[in-house]
KETORTI-958894 format. One line per field, with one value per residue (C-alpha): residue number from 1; x, y, z. Coordinates in Angstrom, 3 decimals. Layout:
REM KETORTI-958894
pos c(NUM, ...)
x c(X, ...)
y c(Y, ...)
z c(Z, ...)
REM end
This chain:
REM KETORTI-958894
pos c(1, 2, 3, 4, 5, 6, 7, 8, 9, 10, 11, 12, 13, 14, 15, 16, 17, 18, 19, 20, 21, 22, 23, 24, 25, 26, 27, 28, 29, 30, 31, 32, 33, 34, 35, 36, 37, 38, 39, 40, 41, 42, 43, 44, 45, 46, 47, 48, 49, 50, 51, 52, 53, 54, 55, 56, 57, 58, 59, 60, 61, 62, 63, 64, 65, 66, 67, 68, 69, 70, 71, 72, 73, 74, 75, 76, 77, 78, 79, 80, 81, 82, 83, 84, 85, 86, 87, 88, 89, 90, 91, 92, 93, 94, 95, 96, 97, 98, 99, 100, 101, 102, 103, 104, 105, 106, 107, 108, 109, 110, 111, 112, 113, 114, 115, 116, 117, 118, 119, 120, 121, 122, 123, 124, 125, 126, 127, 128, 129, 130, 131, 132, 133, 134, 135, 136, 137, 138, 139, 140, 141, 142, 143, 144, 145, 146, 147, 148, 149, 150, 151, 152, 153, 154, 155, 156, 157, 158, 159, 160, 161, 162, 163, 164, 165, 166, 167, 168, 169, 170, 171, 172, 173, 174, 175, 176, 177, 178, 179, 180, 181, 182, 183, 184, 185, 186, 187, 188, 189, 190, 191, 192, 193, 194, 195, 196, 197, 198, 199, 200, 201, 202, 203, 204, 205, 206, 207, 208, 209, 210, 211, 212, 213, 214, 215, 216, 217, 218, 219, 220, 221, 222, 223, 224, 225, 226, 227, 228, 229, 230, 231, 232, 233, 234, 235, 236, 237, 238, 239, 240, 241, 242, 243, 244, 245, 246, 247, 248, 249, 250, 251, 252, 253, 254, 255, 256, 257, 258, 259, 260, 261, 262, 263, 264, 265, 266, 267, 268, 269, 270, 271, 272, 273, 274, 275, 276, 277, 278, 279, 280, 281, 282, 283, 284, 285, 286, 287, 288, 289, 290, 291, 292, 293, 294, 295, 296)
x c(0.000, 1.348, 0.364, -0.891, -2.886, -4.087, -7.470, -5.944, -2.510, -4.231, -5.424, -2.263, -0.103, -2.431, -2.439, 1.283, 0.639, -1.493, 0.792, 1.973, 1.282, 0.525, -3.134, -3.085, -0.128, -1.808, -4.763, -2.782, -0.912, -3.897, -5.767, -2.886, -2.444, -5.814, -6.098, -3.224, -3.440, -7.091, -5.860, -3.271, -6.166, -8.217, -5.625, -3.745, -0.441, 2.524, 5.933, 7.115, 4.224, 5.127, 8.710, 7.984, 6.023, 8.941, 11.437, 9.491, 9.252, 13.325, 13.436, 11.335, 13.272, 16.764, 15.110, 14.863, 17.249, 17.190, 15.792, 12.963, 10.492, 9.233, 7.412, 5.980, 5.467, 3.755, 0.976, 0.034, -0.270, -2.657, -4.756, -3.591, -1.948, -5.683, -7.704, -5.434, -5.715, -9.856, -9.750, -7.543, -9.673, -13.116, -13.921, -16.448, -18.759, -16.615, -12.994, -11.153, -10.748, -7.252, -4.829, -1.404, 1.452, 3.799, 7.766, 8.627, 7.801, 10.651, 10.196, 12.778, 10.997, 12.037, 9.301, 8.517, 6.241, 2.459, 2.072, 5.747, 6.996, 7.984, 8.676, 12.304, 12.723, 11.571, 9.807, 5.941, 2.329, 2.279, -0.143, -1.276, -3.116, -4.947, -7.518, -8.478, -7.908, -10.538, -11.908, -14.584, -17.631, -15.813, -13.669, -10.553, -7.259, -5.050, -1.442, -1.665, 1.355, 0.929, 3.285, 3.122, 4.899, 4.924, 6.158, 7.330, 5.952, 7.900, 6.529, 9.687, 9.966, 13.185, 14.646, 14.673, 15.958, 20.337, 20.388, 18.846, 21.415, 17.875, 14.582, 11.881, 7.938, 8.146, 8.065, 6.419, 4.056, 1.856, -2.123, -2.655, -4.976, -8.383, -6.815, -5.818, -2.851, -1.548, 1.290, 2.706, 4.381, 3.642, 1.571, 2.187, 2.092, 0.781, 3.835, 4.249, 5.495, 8.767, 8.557, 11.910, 11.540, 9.599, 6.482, 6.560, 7.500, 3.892, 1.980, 3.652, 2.424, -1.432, -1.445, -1.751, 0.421, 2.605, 0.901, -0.322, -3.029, -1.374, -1.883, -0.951, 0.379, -1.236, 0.104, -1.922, -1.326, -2.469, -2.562, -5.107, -6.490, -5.342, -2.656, -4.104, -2.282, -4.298, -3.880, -6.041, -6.030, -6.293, -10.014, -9.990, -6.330, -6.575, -5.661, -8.431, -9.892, -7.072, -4.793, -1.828, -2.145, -5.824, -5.637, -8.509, -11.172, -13.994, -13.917, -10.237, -10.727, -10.831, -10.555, -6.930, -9.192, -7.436, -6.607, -5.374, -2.410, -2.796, -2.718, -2.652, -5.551, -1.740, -1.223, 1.753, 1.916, 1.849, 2.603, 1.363, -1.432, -1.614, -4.101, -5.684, -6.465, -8.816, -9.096, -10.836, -9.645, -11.293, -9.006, -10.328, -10.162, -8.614, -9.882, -10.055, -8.538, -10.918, -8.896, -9.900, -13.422, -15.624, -17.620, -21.783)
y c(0.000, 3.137, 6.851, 7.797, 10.066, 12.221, 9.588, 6.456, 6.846, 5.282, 2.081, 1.474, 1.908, -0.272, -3.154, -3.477, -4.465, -7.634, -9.454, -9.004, -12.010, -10.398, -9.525, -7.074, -5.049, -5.235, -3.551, -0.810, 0.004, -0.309, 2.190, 4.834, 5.054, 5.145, 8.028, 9.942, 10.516, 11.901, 14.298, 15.151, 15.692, 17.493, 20.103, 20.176, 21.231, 23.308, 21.543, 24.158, 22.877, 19.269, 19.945, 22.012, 19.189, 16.181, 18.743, 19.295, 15.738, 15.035, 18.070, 15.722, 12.406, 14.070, 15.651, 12.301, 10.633, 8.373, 10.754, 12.652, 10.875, 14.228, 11.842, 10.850, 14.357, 15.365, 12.069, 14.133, 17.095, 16.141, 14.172, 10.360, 9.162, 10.038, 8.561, 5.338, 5.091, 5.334, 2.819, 0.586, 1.070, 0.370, -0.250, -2.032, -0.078, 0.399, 0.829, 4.210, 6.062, 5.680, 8.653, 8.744, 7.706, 11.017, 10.888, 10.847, 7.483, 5.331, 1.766, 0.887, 3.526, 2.517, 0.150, 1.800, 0.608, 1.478, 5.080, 6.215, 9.856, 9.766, 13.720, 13.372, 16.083, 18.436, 21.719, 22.546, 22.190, 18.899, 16.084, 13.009, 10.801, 7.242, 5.021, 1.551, -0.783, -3.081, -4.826, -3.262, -4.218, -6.298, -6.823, -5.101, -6.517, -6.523, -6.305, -4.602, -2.830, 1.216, 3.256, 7.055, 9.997, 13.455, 16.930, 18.953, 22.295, 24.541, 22.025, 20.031, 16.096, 14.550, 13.543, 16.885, 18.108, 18.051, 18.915, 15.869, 12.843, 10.622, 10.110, 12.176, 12.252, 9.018, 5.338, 2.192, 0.838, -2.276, -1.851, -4.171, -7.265, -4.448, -2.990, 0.120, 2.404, 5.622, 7.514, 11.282, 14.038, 17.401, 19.519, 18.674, 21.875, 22.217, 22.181, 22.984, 19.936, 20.456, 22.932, 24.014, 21.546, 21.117, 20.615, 23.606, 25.856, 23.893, 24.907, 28.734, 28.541, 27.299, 29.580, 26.955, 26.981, 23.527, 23.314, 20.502, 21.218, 19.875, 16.054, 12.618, 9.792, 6.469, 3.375, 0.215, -3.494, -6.544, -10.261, -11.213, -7.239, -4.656, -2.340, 1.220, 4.115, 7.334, 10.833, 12.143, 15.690, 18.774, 20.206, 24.504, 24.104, 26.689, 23.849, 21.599, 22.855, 23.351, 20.227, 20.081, 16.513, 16.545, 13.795, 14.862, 13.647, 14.873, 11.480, 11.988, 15.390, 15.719, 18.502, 18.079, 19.335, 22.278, 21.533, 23.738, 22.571, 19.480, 15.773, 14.024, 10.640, 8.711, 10.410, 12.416, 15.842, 18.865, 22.566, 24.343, 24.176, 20.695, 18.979, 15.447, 13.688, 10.220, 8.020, 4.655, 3.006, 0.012, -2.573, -4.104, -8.137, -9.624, -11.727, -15.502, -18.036, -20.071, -23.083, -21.709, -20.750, -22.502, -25.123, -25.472)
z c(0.000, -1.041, -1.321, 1.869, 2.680, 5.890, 6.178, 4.406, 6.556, 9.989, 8.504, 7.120, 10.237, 12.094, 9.424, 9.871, 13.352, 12.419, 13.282, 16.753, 18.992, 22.070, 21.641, 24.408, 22.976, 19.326, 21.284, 22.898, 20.009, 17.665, 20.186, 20.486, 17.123, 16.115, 18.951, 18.382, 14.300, 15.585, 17.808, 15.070, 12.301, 15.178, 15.989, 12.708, 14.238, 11.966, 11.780, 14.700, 16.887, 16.370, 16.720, 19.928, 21.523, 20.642, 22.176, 24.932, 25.319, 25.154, 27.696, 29.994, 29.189, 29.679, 33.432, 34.500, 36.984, 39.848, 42.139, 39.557, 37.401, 35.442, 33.261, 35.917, 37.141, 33.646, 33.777, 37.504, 36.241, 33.055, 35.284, 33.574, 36.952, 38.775, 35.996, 35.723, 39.554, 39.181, 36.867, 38.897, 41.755, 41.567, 45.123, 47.301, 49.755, 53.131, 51.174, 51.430, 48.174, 46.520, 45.310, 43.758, 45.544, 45.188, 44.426, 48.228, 49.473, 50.937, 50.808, 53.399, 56.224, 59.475, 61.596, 64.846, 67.180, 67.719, 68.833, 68.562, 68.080, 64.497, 63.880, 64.477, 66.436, 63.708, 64.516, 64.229, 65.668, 67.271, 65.639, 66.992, 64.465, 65.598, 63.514, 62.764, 59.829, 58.956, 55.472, 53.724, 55.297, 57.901, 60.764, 61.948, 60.208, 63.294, 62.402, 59.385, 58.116, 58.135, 56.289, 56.677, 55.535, 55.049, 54.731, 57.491, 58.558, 55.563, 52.930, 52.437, 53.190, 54.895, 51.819, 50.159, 53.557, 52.939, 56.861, 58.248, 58.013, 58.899, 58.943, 59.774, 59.470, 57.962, 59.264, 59.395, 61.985, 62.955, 63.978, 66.983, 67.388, 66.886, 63.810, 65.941, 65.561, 66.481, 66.312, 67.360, 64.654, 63.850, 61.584, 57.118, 54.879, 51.780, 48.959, 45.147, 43.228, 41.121, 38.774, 37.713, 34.500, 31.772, 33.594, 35.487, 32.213, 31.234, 34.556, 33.852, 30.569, 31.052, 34.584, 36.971, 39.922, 40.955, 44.685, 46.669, 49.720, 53.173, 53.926, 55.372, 53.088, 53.978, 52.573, 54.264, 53.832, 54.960, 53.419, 51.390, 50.580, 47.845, 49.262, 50.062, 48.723, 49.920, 51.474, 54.498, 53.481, 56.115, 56.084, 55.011, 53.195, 49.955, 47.675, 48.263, 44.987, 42.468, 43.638, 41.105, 40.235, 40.744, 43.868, 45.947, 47.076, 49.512, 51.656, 52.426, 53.877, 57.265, 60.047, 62.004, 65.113, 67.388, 71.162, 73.667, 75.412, 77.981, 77.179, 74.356, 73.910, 75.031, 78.180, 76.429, 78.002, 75.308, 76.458, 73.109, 71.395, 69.061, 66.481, 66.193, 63.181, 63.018, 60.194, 59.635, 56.800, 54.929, 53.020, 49.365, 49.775, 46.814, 44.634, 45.568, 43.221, 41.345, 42.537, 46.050, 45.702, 47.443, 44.748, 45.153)
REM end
């Protein structure tokens, strides 16, 4: 087939993947295609254009390092990350909402016990946070492995932080036999995402800003159930509406309630004032084997 044109070029790139074997990556590719050359015949772009969006694109690959994923950074900001996650996460009645995980998870966060200090000694309003983990429309999961992080009172997390030679608002914990935990740290900030790349020279252009309304990571596992990746954001934060990667969602909101100084729920003594955050999440079982399933 020869002499393509603007209508008859489509067909023809998809008929030279007839062939592939893998019948979901014949889909994919068959679907971007098929997608992009509309876009392209939608928008018509001059050579420039099309040059200035592959450059653009290079500019984003050669960003990219170890510690920065600004391809990563660019699916946030156009909403893909959010709408894969939806898709990945159609949920039961009783299981928390997902959102993105974020660039500044650790995977090797130290495990502290049940209703430990885990500010580090850093600055700020004190926080104490407690809740329960339990499956969706069930029991508590005792034991359950909860992983929290997140930034300190100027917006920054520990490992953007050259001063700290360790960890800090971050660390790993274990709900008891009732699915209970609890822990002690101070008061997360809202924070703009990278933009000193290609991404933010995109934000600058379109007029939206790079910033992130104040929250909690969550990261909750237990055998059997779908890890939860989620943020509990802080209720009244002037992000809530115009979130940079587009990650909230109104049942993760919740007020970080003011206390004058006195106790804490732990007995822990606090001379300032401090705030106190409760969550309940539910856990998504996974599906059971068909060689498990119970047979009629």
């Amino acid at each position: 087939m020869r002499d393509f044109d603007e209508h008859s070029i489509t067909r023809a790139v998809i008929e030279r993947f007839a062939e592939t074997p893998d019948p979901r990556l014949k889909r994919l590719l068959t679907s971007l295609v098929t997608h992009l050359h509309d876009f392209v015949r939608d928008v018509e772009p001059s050579f420039a254009e099309w040059t200035a969006a592959i450059e653009f694109l290079t500019r984003t690959g050669k960003i990219c390092d170890g510690n920065r994923q600004e391809f990563i950074l660019l699916s946030d900001t156009l909403g893909v990350s959010m709408l894969v996650d939806a898709i990945c996460h159609r949920l039961p009645e009783g299981a928390t909402e997902t959102t993105v995980l974020g660039p500044f998870h650790v995977a090797a966060a130290p495990e502290v016990e049940n209703g430990a200090d885990v500010s580090g000694g850093l600055p700020g309003e004190p926080l104490y946070v407690e809740g329960t983990v339990s499956a969706a429309r069930g029991g508590p999961l005792g034991g359950a492995m909860v992983d929290i992080w997140h930034s300190d009172r100027d917006g920054f997390y520990d490992v953007q932080r050259s001063d700290l030679d360790h960890h800090a608002l971050r660390a790993r914990l274990r709900a008891d036999a009732d699915g209970r935990f609890r822990f002690r740290t101070i008061m997360p900030a809202a924070y703009p995402i990278p933009h000193d790349g290609p991404v933010g020279a995109m934000l600058v252009a379109t007029r939206r800003h790079p910033w992130r309304p104040a929250h909690v990571h969550f990261m909750i596992a237990h055998p059997g159930y779908e890890t939860l990746v989620t943020h509990v954001f802080v209720s009244g934060d002037p992000y809530l509406d115009s979130d940079a990667v587009f990650g909230v969602k109104n049942s993760l909101i919740r007020d970080y309630t003011q206390h004058a100084p006195g106790t804490m729920p732990d007995g822990t003594p606090v001379a300032v004032p401090w705030r106190q955050l409760r969550y309940d999440f539910g856990l998504k079982p996974l599906p059971v084997p068909a060689e498990e399933a119970p047979h009629a």
